[in-house]
C-alpha positions, 0 to 999 in steps of 0.5 A: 500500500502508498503511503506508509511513511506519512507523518501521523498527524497528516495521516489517517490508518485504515484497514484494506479489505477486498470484496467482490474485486474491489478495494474498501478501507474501515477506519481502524478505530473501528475495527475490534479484531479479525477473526476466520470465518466463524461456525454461523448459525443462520437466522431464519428470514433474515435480511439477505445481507446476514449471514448468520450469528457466531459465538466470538469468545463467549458473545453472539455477533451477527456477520454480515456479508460485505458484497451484500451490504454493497449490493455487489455479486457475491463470491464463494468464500476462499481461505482467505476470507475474514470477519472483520469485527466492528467496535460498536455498543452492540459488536458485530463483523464484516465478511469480506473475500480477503484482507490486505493490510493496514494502510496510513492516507495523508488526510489531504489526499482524502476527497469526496466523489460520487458514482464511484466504481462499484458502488451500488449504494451509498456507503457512507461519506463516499469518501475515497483516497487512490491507492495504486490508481485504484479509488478506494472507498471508505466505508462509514460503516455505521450508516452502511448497516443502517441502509441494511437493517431497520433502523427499528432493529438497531434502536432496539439494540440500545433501548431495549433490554431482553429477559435470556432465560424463557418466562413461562408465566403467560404460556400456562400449565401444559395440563397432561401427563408425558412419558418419553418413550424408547426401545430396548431389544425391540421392546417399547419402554417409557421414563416419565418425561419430568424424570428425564434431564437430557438425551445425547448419543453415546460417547466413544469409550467408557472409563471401566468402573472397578469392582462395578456389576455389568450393570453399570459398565463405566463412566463418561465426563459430564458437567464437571463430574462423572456420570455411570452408565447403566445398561439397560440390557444389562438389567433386563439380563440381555446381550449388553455390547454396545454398537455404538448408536445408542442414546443416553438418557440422563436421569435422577436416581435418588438424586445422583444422576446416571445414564441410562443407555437404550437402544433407541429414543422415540418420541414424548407423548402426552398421555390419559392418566386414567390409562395407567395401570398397575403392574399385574400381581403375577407379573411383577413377581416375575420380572421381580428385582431392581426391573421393577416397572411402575406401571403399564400404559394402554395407548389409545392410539394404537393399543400397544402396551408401553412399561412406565419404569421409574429410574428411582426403582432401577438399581438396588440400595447395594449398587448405589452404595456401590457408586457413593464414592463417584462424583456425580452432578446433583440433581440441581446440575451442579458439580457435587464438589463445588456445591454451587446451584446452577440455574439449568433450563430444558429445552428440545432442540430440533432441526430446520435445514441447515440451522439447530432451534430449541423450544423450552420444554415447558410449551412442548406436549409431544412429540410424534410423528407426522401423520400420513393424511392432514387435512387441507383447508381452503383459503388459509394462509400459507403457513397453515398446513391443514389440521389432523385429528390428535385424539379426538381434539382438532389440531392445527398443523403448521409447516415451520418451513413454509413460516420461515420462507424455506424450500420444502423438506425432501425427506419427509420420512423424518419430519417430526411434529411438535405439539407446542401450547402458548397461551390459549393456542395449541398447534403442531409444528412440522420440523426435519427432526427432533434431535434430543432434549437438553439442559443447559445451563444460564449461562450458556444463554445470550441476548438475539442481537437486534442486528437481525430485524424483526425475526429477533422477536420470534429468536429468544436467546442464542445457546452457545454449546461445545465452546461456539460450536454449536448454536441453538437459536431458542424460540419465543413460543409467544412469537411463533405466530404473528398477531395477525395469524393468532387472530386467523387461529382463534377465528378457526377454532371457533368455527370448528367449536359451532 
């Protein structure tokens, strides 16, 4: 770059950035970092120039794409693209093809021009030095993302405060029992949903607990402690080695948290309490000992039979004397030498193609399978797939796709609906795919920054996971329908009721 040497008080530093093979420079006194393109979690119906939100270092930024901003063509990202991290009140970055350097401008070689090459819109000041016989424009960055983003979204940013963790005092009690079911060698079983913590697929290698009955072969890391694995097939006397597809259920069992490993999660599914029975006497002699089943379902449904264990009854007093000296987080989440409470949310996190969401678990009363025949309503709004008989109740169904303006769903063997309540609504949503339930700590929550537009208000928090790997974008279960589509639900619901 010219003019390296000019004397500081004559001269200006800017950053040299490329993007869409033109040259632009940023004041350095915005410019807080520069960082490799980030993992992104991308914002459904987002402003085009969005390219997602990142975890930098414990924050949520948005990057917004440079070329886009500039309504040039975009270029597929090489090795040497950067994110270009903007000091503001509410940080965000710049995605550019390639940054070039810093560069020192005497401030009289500075001058103002218009129709400048490339630009498509007004950048600012259109303030430009020539470098190399190139004019390189100045980006006012500021008013660059304001031409972008509602100006609404960024007022939002400094005047309004956001609540990270779900208040769930408008969304009203569920009012049904649930159980999450799973399989073990073929057989359908089910933990009372409240007893389950977390789902995850099982880890590579186990530590081997010494002196340990095969029941409870080993123990994983987990939340600052160490976790035993029970094996359910173990228990129930069956083959017990592990293929390595198999899920991990987290529950309490008098208070000491372990791992159930089962061969396959289903689904949660509210049930009719009035459809729990009792072992039978003759049975319950038989399976006997720590396969103790609390109960047996009679699904209505489909008139199978699902065996309600309870993890409290799985293993006898002897075995966990047996685990008393292992380090297990308390049921509160916290890590037992410590001794301090953590605040833990349980969320359900789903897919939606190439971006992770999570529901607080409190607004979900099932989980299940998308049925083959949904009934289609005449002039409704696109979002509204139609409406499906749920046990004899009349559910509207929605296809979160079509809500979130994405392309339809290919593989629709996996879809997924999601029976969700806020407040006097009760509808099904239509996802690729529930993956499991998680707890996750507070902390683990940030502020949606406002960057976004409109689509923060549906966005609650952002969840950060595996140090900004993974994102979960949490939903605000009052946001999923709009105003005006809560209005068309309630208007439906009373035409169905007359």
């Amino acid at each position: 770059m010219s003019e390296q040497g000019a004397p500081a008080a004559l001269s200006k530093r800017f950053l040299a950035v490329r993007c869409s093979e033109h040259t632009y420079a940023v004041p350095v006194d915005r410019v807080a970092e520069i960082v490799r393109v980030p993992v992104m979690a991308k914002v459904p119906q987002a402003p085009a120039a969005l390219c997602g939100l990142a975890n930098l270092r414990g924050s949520i930024v948005p990057i917004a794409d440079l070329s886009r901003l500039l309504r040039l063509a975009s270029e597929a990202l090489s090795d040497s693209a950067r994110a270009v991290v903007i000091d503001a009140p509410a940080p965000y970055a710049l995605l550019v093809n390639t940054v070039e350097g810093i560069v020192n401008v005497q401030a009289s070689s500075i001058e103002q021009r218009h129709s400048l090459k490339g630009a498509a819109v007004s950048s600012g000041d259109d303030s430009v030095f020539s470098n190399d016989g190139e004019a390189v424009r100045i980006l006012n960055v500021d008013t660059l993302l304001e031409g972008a983003f509602t100006p609404q979204a960024r007022d939002r940013v400094t005047g309004r405060s956001r609540t990270l963790v779900p208040d769930m005092s408008a969304i009203g009690a569920v009012g049904r029992e649930m159980l999450a079911t799973f399989v073990v060698d073929g057989q359908d079983y089910a933990f009372p949903f409240a007893e389950v913590q977390e789902v995850f697929n099982i880890p590579r290698g186990l530590t081997s607990l010494p002196g340990a009955d095969a029941q409870v072969p080993g123990l994983i890391s987990f939340r600052d402690g160490l976790l035993p694995i029970l094996s359910l097939r173990a228990l129930f006397g069956l083959a017990n080695e592990l293929q390595g597809n198999e899920k991990v259920i987290v529950a309490y069992v008098r208070g000491t948290a372990v791992g159930v490993v089962v061969d396959a999660v289903k689904q949660s599914i509210a049930i009719d309490p009035l459809r729990l029975e009792p072992v039978p006497p003759i049975m319950a002699a038989r399976i006997g000992g720590e396969a103790k089943v609390k109960a047996i379902y009679r699904s209505e449904a489909d008139s199978r039979l699902l065996s309600v264990l309870h993890p409290d009854l799985l293993l006898s007093e002897e075995t966990m004397h047996g685990l008393g000296h292992v380090q297990a987080p308390a049921r509160d989440g916290s890590a037992p030498t410590e001794g301090s409470k953590r605040d833990e949310i349980k969320l359900l996190a789903f897919q939606l193609g190439a971006g992770e969401f999570a529901l607080p678990i409190e607004v979900v009363e099932e989980v299940a399978l998308v049925p083959e025949r949904v009934t289609r309503v005449p002039k409704t709004p696109k979002f509204l797939e139609g409406v499906i008989n749920l046990r004899g109740e009349v559910l509207p169904v929605i296809d979160q796709r079509k809500r979130f303006d994405m392309p339809p769903f290919e593989n629709r063997g996996r879809t997924r609906l999601i029976v969700v309540k806020s407040g006097s609504h009760r509808a099904g949503i239509i996802v690729d795919s529930v993956s499991e339930v998680l707890g996750v700590d507070a902390s683990a929550l940030a502020r949606a920054p406002d960057l976004a537009g409109e689509t923060t208000r549906l966005i609650q928090s952002i969840v950060s996971l595996d140090e900004g790997v993974r994102i979960l974008m949490l939903l605000d279960p009052t946001e999923l329908l709009t105003r005006a589509e809560r209005t068309f639900l309630d208007s439906f619901q009373t035409k169905l009721q007359t």
